[in-house]
C-alpha positions in Angstrom: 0.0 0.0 0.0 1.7 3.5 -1.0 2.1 5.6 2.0 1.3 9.3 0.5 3.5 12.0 2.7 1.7 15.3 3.1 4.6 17.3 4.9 8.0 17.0 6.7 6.4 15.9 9.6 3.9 13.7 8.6 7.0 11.9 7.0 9.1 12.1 10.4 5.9 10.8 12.5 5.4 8.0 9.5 9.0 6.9 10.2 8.5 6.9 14.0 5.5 4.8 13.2 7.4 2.3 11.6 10.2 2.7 14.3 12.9 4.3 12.2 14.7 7.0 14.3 16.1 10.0 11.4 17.5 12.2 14.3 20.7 10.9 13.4 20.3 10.8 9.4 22.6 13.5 7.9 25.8 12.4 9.8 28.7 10.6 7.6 27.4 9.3 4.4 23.9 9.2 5.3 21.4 11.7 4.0 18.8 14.1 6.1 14.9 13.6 6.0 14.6 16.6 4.4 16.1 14.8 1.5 14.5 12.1 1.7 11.1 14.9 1.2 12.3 16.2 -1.5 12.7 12.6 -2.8 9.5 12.1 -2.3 8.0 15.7 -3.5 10.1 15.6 -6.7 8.5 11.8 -7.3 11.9 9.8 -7.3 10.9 8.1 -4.3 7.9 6.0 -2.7 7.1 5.3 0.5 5.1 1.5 0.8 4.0 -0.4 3.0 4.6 -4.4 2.6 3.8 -7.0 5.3 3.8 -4.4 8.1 7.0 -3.0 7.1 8.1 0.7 5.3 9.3 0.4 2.2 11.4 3.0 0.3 11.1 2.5 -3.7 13.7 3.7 -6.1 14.1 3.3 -10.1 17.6 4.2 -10.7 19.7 4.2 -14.3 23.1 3.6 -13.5 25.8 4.3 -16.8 29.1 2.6 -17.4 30.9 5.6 -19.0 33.7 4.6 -21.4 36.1 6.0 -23.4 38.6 4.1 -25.4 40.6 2.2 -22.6 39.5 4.2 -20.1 36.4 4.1 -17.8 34.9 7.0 -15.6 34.8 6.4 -11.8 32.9 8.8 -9.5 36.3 10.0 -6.8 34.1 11.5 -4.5 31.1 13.9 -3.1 32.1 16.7 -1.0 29.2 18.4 0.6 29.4 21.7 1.5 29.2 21.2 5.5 32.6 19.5 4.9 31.8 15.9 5.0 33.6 13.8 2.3 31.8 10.6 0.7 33.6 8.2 -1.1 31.1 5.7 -2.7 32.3 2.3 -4.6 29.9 2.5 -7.5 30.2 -0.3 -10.4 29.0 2.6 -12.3 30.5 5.8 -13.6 27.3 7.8 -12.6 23.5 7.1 -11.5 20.5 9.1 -11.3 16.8 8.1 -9.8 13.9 8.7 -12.3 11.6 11.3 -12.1 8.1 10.1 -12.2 7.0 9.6 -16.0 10.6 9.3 -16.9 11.5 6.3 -19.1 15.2 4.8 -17.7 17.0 6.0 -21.1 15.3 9.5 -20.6 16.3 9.5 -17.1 20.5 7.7 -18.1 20.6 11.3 -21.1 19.4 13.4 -18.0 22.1 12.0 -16.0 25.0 12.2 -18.1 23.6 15.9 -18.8 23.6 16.7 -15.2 26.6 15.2 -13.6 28.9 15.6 -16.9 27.5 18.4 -19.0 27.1 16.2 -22.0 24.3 15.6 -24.2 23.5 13.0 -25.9 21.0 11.4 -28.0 19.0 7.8 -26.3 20.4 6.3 -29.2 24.0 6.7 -27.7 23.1 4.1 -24.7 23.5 0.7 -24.7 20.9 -1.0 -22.7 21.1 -3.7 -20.5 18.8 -6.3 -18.8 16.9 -4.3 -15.7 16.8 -6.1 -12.2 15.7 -5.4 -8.9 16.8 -5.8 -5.4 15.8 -5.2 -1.8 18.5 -4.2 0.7 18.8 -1.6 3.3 19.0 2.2 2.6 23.2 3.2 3.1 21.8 6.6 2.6 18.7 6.3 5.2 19.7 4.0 7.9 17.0 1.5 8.9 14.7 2.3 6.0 14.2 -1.0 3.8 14.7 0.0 0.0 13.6 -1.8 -3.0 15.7 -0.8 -5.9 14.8 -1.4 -9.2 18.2 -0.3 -11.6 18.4 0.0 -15.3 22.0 -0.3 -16.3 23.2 1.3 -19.1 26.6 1.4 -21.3 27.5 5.1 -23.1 31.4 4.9 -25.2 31.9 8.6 -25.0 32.8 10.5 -28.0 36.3 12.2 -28.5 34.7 15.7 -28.6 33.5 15.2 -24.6 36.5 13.5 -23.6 38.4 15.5 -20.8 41.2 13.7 -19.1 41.0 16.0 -16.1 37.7 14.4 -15.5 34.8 16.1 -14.4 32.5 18.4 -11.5 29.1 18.0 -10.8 28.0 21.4 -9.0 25.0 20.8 -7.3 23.7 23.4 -4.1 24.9 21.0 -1.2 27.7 19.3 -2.6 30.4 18.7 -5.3 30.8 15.3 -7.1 34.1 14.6 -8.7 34.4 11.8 -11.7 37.6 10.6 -12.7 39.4 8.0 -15.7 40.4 4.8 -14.4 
């Protein structure tokens, strides 16, 4: 049953409900509620319920960025509270979809918005889509169904910067680099 969140604290008290404390969400690599709102606002995220338990719903496209030899590895996030997040991605860069998105609308988004590339659907090689249930790293104690879309995109010599590349968003800084 979807769980629809009409403000910040409706969603804290719907937490609470299911016994998942967010006082402490925000510290290390974990995200803050009010993330987790706009998440749910912006329509990337849904909040379920399933056999008595809260569920947090994702459709992500994650993109193997190539370029000859090389392959693009997001370095690092750093936010602008001063907290440094190193993630171990098997993809160059992921993005959620935005509700009504299809997943190759949502991987050109993504390689617009952390790159500042664009590039035609066409460009991406699909792959087969799977799905997996595991516990949020970025909202601890919030079980998440993930539902990813991988993608493969051999970038074209004209993009190709071997300096890598800066993703400027309002709290934070993501850096890619070649490997």
């Amino acid at each position: 049953m979807k769980i629809e969140i009409k403000n910040l604290e409706h969603l804290n008290q719907t937490l609470n409900d299911y016994d998942i404390n967010p006082n402490n969400w925000g510290n290390g690599d974990t995200r803050t509620l009010k993330e987790l709102y706009k998440e749910i606002v912006d329509g990337e995220t849904e909040l379920t319920e399933v056999d008595g338990e809260l569920i947090r719903t994702v459709t992500v496209v994650g993109i193997v960025v190539t370029y000859n030899d090389f392959k693009l590895k997001e370095d690092r996030q750093e936010f602008t509270d001063g907290r440094i997040r190193h993630r171990d991605l098997s993809v160059s860069c992921a993005e959620k979809l935005i509700k009504g998105e299809t997943p190759k609308q949502a991987a050109v988004r993504c390689i617009k918005e952390e790159l500042g590339i664009e590039i035609h659907e066409r460009e991406l090689t699909p792959h087969v889509s799977h799905s997996n249930k595991d516990l949020s790293s970025s909202y601890p104690g919030l079980k998440c169904i993930y539902h990813r879309n991988p993608f493969d995109y051999e970038m074209k010599m004209e993009y190709f910067k071997p300096e890598g590349y800066q993703e400027f968003q309002e709290n934070k800084t993501t850096y890619f680099i070649w490997q």
